[in-house]
VEXGU-339589 format. One record per residue (C-alpha): y, x, z. Coordinates in Angstrom, 1 decimal. Layout:
REM VEXGU-339589
        Y        X        Z
        Y        X        Z
...
REM end
This chain:
REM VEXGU-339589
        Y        X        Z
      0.0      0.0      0.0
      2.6      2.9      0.8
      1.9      4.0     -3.2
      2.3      1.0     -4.4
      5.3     -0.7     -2.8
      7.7      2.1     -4.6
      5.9      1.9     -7.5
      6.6     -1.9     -7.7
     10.4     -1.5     -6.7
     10.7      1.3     -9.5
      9.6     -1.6    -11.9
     11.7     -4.3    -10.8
     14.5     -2.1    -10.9
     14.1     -0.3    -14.1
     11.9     -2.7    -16.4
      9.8     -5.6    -14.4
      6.6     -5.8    -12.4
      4.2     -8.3    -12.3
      3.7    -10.7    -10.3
      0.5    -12.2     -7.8
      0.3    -15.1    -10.8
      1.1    -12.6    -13.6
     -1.4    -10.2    -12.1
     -4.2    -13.0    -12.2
     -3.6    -14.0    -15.4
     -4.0    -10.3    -16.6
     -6.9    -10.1    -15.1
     -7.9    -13.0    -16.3
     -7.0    -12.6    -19.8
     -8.9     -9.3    -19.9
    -12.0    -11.3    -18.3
    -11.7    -13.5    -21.4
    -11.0    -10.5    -24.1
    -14.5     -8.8    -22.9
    -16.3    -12.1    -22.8
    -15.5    -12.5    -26.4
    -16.5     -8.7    -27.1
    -19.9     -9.4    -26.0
    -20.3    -13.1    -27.1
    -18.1    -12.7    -30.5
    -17.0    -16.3    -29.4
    -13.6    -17.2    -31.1
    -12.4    -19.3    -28.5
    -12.6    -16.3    -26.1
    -10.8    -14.3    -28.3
     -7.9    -17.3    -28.5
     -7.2    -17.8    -24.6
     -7.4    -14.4    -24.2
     -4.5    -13.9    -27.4
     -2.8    -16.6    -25.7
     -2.8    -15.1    -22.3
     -1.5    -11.9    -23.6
      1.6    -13.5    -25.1
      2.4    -15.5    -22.2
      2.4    -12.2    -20.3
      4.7    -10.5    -23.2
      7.6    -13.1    -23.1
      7.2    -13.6    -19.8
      8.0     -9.4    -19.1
     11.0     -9.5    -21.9
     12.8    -12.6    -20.3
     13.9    -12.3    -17.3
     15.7     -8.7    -17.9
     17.3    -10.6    -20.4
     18.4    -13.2    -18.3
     20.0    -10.8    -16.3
     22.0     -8.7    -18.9
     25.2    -11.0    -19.4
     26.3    -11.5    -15.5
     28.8    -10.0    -13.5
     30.3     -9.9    -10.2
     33.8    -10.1     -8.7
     34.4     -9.9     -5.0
     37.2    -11.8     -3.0
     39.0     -9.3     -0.8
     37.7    -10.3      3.1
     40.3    -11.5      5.8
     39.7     -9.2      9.3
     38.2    -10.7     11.6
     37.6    -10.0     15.6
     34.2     -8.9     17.0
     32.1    -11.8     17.6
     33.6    -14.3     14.7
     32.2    -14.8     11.8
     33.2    -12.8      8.4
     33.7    -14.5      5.5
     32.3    -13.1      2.1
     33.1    -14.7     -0.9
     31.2    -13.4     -4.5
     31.8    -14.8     -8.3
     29.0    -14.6    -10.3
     30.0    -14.7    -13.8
     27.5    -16.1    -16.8
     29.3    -14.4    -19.9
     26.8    -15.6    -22.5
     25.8    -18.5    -24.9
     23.0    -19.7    -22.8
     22.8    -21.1    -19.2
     20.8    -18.7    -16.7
     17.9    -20.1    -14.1
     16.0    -19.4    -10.7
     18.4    -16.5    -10.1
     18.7    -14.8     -6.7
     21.5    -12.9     -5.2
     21.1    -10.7     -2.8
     24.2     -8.8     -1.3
     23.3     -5.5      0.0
     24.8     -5.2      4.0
     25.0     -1.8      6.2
     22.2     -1.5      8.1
     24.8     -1.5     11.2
     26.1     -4.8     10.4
     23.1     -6.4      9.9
     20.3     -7.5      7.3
     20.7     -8.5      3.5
     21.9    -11.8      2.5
     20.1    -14.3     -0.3
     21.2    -16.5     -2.4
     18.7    -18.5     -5.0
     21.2    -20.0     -7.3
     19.2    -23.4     -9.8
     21.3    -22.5    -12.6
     24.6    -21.0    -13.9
     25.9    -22.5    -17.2
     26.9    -20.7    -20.6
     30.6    -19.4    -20.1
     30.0    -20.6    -16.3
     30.5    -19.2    -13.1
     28.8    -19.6     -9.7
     31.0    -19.1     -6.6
     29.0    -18.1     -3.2
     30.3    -18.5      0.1
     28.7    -17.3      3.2
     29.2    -16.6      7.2
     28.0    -13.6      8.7
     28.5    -13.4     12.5
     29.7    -10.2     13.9
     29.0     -8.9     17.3
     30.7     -5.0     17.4
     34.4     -4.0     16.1
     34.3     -1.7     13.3
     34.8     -0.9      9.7
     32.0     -1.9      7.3
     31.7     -0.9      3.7
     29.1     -1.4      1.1
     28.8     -1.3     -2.6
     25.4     -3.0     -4.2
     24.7     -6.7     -4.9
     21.3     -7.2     -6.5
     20.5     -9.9     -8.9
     16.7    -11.0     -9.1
     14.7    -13.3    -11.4
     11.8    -14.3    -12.6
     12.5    -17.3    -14.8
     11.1    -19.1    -16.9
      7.4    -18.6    -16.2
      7.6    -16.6    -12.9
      4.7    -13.8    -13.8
      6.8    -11.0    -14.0
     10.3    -10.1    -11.6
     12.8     -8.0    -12.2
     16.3     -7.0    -10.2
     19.7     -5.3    -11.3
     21.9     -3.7     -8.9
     25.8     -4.4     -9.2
     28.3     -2.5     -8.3
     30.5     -4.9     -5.9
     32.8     -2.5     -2.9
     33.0     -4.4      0.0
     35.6     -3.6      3.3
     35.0     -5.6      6.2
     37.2     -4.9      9.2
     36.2     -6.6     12.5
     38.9     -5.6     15.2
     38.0     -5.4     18.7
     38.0     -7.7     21.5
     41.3     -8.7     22.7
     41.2    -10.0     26.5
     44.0    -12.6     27.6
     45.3    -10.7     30.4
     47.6    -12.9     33.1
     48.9     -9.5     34.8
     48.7     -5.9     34.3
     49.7     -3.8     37.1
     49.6     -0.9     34.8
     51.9     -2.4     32.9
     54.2     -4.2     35.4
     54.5     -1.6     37.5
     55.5      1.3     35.1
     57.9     -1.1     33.4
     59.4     -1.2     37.3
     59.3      2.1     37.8
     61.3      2.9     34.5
     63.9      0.5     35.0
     65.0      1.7     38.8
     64.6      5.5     37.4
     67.4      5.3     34.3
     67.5      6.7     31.7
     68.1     10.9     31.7
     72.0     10.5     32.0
     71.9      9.1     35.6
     72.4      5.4     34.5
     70.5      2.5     34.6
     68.4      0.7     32.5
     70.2     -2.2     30.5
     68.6     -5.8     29.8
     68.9     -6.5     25.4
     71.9     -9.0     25.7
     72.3     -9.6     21.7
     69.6    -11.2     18.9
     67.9    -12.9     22.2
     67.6    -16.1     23.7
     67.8    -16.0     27.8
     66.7    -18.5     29.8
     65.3    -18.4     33.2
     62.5    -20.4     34.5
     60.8    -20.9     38.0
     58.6    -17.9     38.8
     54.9    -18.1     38.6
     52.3    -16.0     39.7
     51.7    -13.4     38.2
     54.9    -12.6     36.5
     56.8     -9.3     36.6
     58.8     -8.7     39.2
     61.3     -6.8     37.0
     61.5    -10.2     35.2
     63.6    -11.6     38.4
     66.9    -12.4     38.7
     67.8    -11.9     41.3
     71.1    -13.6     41.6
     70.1    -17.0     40.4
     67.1    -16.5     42.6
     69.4    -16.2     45.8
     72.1    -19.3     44.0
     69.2    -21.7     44.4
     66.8    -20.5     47.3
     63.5    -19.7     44.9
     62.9    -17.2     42.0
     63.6    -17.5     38.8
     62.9    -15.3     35.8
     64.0    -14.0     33.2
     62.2    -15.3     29.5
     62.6    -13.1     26.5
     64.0    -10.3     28.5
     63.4     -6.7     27.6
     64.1     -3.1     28.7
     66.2     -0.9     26.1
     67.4      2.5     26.2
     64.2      4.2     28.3
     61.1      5.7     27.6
     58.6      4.1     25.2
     54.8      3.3     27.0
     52.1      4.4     25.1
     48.7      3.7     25.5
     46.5      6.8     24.7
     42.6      6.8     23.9
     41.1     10.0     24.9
     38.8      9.0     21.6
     38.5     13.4     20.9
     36.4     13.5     24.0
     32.6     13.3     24.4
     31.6      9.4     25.6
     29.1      7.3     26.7
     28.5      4.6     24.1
     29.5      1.6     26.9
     32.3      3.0     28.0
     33.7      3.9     25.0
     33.8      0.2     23.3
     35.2     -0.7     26.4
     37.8      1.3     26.0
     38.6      0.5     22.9
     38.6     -3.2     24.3
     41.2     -2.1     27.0
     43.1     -0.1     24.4
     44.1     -3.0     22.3
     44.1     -5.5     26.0
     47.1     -3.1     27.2
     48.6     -2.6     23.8
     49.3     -6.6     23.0
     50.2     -7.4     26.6
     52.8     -4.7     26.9
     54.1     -6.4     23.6
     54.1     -9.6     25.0
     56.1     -8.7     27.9
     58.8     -7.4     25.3
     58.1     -3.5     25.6
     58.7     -1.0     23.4
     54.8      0.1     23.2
     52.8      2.6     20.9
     49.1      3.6     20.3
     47.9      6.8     20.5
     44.4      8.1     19.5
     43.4     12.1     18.6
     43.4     11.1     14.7
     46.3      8.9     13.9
     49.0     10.1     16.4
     51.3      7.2     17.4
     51.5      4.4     16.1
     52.8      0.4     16.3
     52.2     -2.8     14.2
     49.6     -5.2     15.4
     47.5     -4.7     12.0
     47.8     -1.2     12.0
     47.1     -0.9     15.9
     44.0     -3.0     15.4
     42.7     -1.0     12.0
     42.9      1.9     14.0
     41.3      0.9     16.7
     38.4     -0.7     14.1
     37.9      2.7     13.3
     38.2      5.2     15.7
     35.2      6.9     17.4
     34.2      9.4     19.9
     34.4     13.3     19.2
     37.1     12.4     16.8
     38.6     15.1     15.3
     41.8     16.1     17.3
     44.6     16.1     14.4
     47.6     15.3     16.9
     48.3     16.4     20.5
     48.8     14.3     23.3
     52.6     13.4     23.8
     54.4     14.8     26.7
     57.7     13.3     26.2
     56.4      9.2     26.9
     55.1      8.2     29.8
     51.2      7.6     29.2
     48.7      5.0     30.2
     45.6      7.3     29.3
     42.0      6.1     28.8
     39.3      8.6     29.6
     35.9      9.3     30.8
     36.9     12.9     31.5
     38.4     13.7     35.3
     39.9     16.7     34.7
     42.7     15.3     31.9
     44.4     12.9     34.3
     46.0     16.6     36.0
     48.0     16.9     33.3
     49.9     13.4     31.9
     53.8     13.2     31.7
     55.9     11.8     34.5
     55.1      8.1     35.5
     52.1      8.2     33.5
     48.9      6.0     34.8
     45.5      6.1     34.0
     41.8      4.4     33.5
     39.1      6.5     34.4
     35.4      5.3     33.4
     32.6      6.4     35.2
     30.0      8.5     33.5
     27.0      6.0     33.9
     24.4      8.3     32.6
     25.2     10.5     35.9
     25.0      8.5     39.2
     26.5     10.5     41.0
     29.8      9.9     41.8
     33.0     11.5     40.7
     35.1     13.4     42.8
     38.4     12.2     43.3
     41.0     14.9     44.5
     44.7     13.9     44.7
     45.6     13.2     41.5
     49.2     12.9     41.2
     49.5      9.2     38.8
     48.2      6.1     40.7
     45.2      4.2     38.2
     42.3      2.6     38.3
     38.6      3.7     38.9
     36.3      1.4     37.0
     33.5      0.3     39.2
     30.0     -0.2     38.4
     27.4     -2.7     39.4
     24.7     -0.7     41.4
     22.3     -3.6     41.6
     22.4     -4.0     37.4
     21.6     -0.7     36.8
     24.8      1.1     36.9
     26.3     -1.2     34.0
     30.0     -1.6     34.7
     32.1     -4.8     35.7
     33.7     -7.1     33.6
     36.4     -5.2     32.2
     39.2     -8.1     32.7
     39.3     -8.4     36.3
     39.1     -4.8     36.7
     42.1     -4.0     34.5
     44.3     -7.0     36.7
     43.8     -5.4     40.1
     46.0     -3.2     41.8
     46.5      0.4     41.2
     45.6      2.5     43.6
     46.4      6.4     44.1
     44.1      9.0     44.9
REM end
């Protein structure tokens, strides 16, 4: 069987191989051709002529079949991990005659999943077919592929054949963003920066142009740099600010140690946290970037989210880390968090794969230590909690 399966695909690809009923009646027709050998009985001779011809059209049609179609591809929307792409193929009949019992068969990455199939009745003359399908996702990334196969067998079904197409596919699936309610790491180095100034000596200013203010009652959970508090003190509770934002300090940037070694885990969960941080900071009006070790910093909510598609561990380091922005750094590796700019804070992951626990020695940035779950086998928390506690420093 392991000579004969390639074998078999080396026919269907290049000519046509027969099938289990166009074997039979090979073998059946060559029954007949020796019966009439030895009994010089015409009617022998005329089933087993007959038999034979069958088997000749039925090897020259269905390569033919195949010869006028082509394939277009509709570009695919991005999508987030755990939705469902959307893949959309054109199969053009550019011939005078209709085409039958054809199969499609779209060729998917082995790390997104298994092949797709598609047995189309028919396609008319100067027709086209358009095929629609969902395939679920379950891990960000970018996904490429190039090959659609088309298959048939028609009319007779004793002999199958299959041409590959050349279709490029892109599939982006961005990663998991959580709805975070509060950020300490956020908040609190938004705080920080506003009661610090900016290098002159002077305070942070509020945006007063191209915005809307309004003040609302406070609700947990809010900023507290979000307060004001002189309309707070005029009527006796908080209220805060809406559409308020700091200008004229530091940018935050969020920084993915992604040119460090990883475990698996903890690196998607990082990326997770990476694009969490990134969108919250911009929904509290912040001036945010992304950093990772091949791209250098960056902003846009595409572009953030292509990025973060992409990037891997043990990336090649193409860009340093930034020194001159205060850093929310994502790491699995202890020793880096001696070294981050002024007001930076961090997210340390334990290494899973050792036990043991990691020392912590009186780092200077306040952060948080992600805690695992002993009893589940040393699998970490849920991430969202975990990135809405307080910081603590060590």
């Amino acid at each position: 069987m392991k000579i004969i399966k390639p074998i078999t695909n080396w026919l269907e690809i290049r000519a046509c191989a027969p099938t289990y009923g166009g074997w039979v009646l090979a073998v059946t027709a060559i029954c007949f051709f020796g019966a009439g050998i030895n009994t010089m009985a015409g009617w022998l001779y005329a089933i087993s002529g007959i038999s034979f011809a069958l088997l000749g059209v039925a090897a020259i049609l269905p390569p033919r079949s195949l010869t006028g179609l082509s394939i277009t591809r509709r570009p695919m929307q991005p999508v987030s991990a755990g939705d469902d792409l959307t893949v959309e193929l054109e199969i053009c009949n550019q011939t005078q005659q209709p085409v039958s019992l054809l199969q499609v068969e779209d060729i998917l990455p082995f790390v997104l999943g298994k092949p797709v199939q598609k047995a189309i009745e028919t396609i008319p003359s100067r027709g086209s077919y358009r095929w629609v399908y969902y395939y679920p996702t379950q891990r960000r990334g970018v996904y490429r592929w190039q090959t659609v196969e088309l298959g048939s067998g028609a009319p007779l079904g004793l002999f199958w054949c299959r041409r590959q197409r050349d279709c490029a596919a892109t599939a982006i699936v961005y990663p998991t963003v959580l709805p975070l309610a509060t950020c300490p790491l956020i908040d609190e180095m938004g705080q920080e920066e506003s009661k610090r100034g900016d290098p002159r000596g002077r305070p942070l200013q509020t945006a007063t142009t191209g915005l809307v203010r309004s003040l609302r009652p406070y609700r947990i959970g809010d900023p507290t740099r979000l307060i004001h508090w002189r309309t707070s003190a005029r009527y006796g509770e908080l209220r805060v600010r809406e559409l308020e934002m700091v200008t004229g300090g530091q940018e935050i940037v969020i920084a993915l140690d992604s040119a460090s070694n990883w475990e698996e885990e903890n690196f998607e969960q990082a990326v997770i946290a990476a694009a969490s941080l990134y969108f919250y900071a911009h929904q509290q009006q912040l001036q945010v970037q992304l950093w990772t070790a091949s791209t250098n910093l960056i902003k846009g909510d595409a572009y953030v989210l292509e990025t973060l598609a992409a990037t891997r561990a043990l990336e090649d380091a193409s860009s340093v880390v930034p020194k001159s922005y205060p850093l929310i750094w994502l790491t699995q590796n202890p020793l880096s968090l001696t070294t981050l700019p002024q007001g930076s804070r961090w997210v340390l992951w334990p290494n899973i794969s050792a036990p043991a626990e990691q020392e912590v020695i009186n780092w200077e940035h306040p952060g948080i230590v992600l805690q695992s779950d002993v009893s589940d086998g040393l699998r970490l928390r849920a991430l969202q909690p975990q990135l809405q506690k307080t910081l603590k420093s060590y």
